[in-house]
N, C-alpha and C positions, 0 to 999 in steps of 0.2 A: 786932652782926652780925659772924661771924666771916670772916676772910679766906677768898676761894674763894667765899662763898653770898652775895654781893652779885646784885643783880637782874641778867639778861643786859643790859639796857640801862645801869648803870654806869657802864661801862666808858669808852663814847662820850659821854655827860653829861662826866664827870668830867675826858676827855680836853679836850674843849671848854672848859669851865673854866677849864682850867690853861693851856691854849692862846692865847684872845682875848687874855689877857691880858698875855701874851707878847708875841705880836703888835703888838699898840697899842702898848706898850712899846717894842717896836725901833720903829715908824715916828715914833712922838713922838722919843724920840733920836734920832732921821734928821730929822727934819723939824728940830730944833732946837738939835742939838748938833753933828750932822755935817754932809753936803753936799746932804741933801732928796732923794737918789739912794741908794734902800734897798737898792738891789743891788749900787752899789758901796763905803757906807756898811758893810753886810755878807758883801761880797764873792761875792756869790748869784751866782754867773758858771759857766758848763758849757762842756764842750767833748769834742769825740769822744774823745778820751783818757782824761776821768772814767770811762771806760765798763772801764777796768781794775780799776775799785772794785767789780764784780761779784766776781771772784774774789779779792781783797785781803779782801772782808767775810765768803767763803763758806768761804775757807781758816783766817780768823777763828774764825769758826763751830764749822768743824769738827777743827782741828789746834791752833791758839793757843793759845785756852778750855782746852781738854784740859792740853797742856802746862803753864799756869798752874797750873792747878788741882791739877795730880801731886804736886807738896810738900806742899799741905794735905790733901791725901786720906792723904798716906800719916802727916801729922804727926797729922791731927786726923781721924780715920774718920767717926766719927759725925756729926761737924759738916759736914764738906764732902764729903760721900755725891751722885755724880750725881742721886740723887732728889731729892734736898735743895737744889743747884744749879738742877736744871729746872724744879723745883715753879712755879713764875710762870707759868712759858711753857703748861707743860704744863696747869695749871689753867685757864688764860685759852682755850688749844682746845678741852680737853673739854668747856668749856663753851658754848660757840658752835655753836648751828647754825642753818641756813636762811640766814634775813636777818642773822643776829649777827653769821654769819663772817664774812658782809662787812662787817660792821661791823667785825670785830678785825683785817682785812685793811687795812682805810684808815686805820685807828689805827693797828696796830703794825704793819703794814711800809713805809705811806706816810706818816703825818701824824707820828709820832714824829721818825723821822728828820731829815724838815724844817724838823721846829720847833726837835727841840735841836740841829740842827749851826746852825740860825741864833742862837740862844742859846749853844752853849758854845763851837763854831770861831769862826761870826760875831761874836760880842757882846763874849764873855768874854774868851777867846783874840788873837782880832783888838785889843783894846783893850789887854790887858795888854804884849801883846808891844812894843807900840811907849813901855811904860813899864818895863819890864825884859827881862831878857834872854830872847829868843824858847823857849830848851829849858826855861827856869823858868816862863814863861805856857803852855807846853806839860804841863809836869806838873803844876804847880797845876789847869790845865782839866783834865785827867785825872782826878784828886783829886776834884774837886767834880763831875765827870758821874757815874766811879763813887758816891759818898759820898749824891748825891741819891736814888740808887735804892735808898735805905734798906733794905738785906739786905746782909749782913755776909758770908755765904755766896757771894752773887753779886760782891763786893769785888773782886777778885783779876784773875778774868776779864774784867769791864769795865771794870777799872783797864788790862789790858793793850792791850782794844780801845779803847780812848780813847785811849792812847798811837799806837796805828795811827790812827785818824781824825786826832788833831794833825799825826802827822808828813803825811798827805795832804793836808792844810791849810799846813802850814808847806813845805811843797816845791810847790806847784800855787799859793799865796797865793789861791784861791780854795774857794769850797766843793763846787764839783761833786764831785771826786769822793771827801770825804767824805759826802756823801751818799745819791752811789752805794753804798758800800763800809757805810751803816749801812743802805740798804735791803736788801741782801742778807745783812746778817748778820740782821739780822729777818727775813725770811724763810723 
């Protein structure tokens, strides 16, 4: 099956998947390694304030990305081409409609965000920091959120927004509003 022509339904299967198991994973670690308090084990904590991570994710979006992305556009043309950059995004709408969209709307603007900032701020991040130094658990998290989204293309830009989500995490010590800030850059 080539990338793109997977069944509409996919998408939400596959999200789930990757998901549960996620899940179950931070609460067994909480339940057993931390304090049995999953939200403060992962720092899962909001406040009227997060609500600045609307615009920190949408200026992401739309000016960061961009800016990153201007040395490889200009080193490597054909490789980091904005079609080439949005191709994910863009494939994943065209192909959704009716019921889908809402499907790709609870995925990727809602459940994504939830799940990896409690795995890479919460989990990763949150743990490494208190074993080295917090701007080095900060870009190493970086490193591996970019690195997971296996597109090379995509590298660059979500290495940048990762580095924004940490620092929302590393100054707030909670996750609200990295998660504000990656629901609106999914968006």
């Amino acid at each position: 099956m080539q990338q793109g022509n997977e069944p509409k339904w996919f998408l939400g299967v596959s999200a789930v998947a990757l998901w549960v198991p996620f899940v179950v994973g931070l609460l067994v670690v909480s339940r057993r390694l931390g304090s049995g308090n999953f939200s403060q084990d992962f720092f899962l904590r909001f406040r009227r304030i997060d609500l600045v991570g609307i615009p920190i994710g949408v200026l992401s979006q739309l000016v960061l990305v961009g800016l990153v992305m201007w040395p490889f556009r200009v080193a490597f043309p054909e490789t980091f081409a904005p079609e080439k950059v949005e191709k994910r995004a863009r494939d994943l709408f065209d192909n959704a409609h009716g019921p889908w969209l809402f499907v790709l709307i609870v995925v990727v603007v809602l459940g994504a965000p939830f799940v990896e900032e409690l795995v890479y701020r919460g989990f990763i991040h949150g743990g490494l920091r208190n074993r080295i130094n917090d701007v080095v658990a900060l870009v190493v998290t970086a490193i591996w959120f970019a690195g997971v989204h296996l597109k090379l293309v995509e590298f660059p830009g979500l290495f940048a927004f990762a580095l924004v989500l940490g620092a929302c995490f590393h100054f707030t010590k909670r996750l609200g509003m990295s998660i504000v800030a990656h629901v609106a850059f999914n968006s």
